[in-house]
C-alpha positions, 0 to 999 in steps of 0.5 A, a space after each residue: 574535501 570529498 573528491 569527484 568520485 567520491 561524491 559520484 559514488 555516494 549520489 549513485 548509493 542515494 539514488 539506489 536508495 531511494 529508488 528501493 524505498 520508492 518502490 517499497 512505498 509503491 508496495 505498500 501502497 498496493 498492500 494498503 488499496 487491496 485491504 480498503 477493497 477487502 474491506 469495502 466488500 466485507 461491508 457490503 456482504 454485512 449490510 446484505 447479511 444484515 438484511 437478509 436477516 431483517 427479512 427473516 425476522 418479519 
């Protein structure tokens, strides 16, 4: 049976360890909502491009 500090020191040891995947999540999900921006504004630019050249073909 584990001792009293034992048990302190491995729940001290998960609550880093979560608190580092947390904060690697919350990264990724910063990483993820700048490349869905990106990737709206390259949408838009397309369908402007896409008209300006419809424009040109009249």
């Amino acid at each position: 049976m584990k001792t009293y500090e034992e048990l302190i020191a491995e729940n001290e040891r998960m609550l880093s360890c979560m608190k580092h995947m947390n904060e690697l999540m919350a990264l990724k999900i910063l990483q993820v909502n700048q490349l869905v921006r990106e990737r709206d504004s390259l949408k838009r630019r397309i369908a402007y491009l896409e008209q300006k050249i419809e424009g040109l073909e009249k």
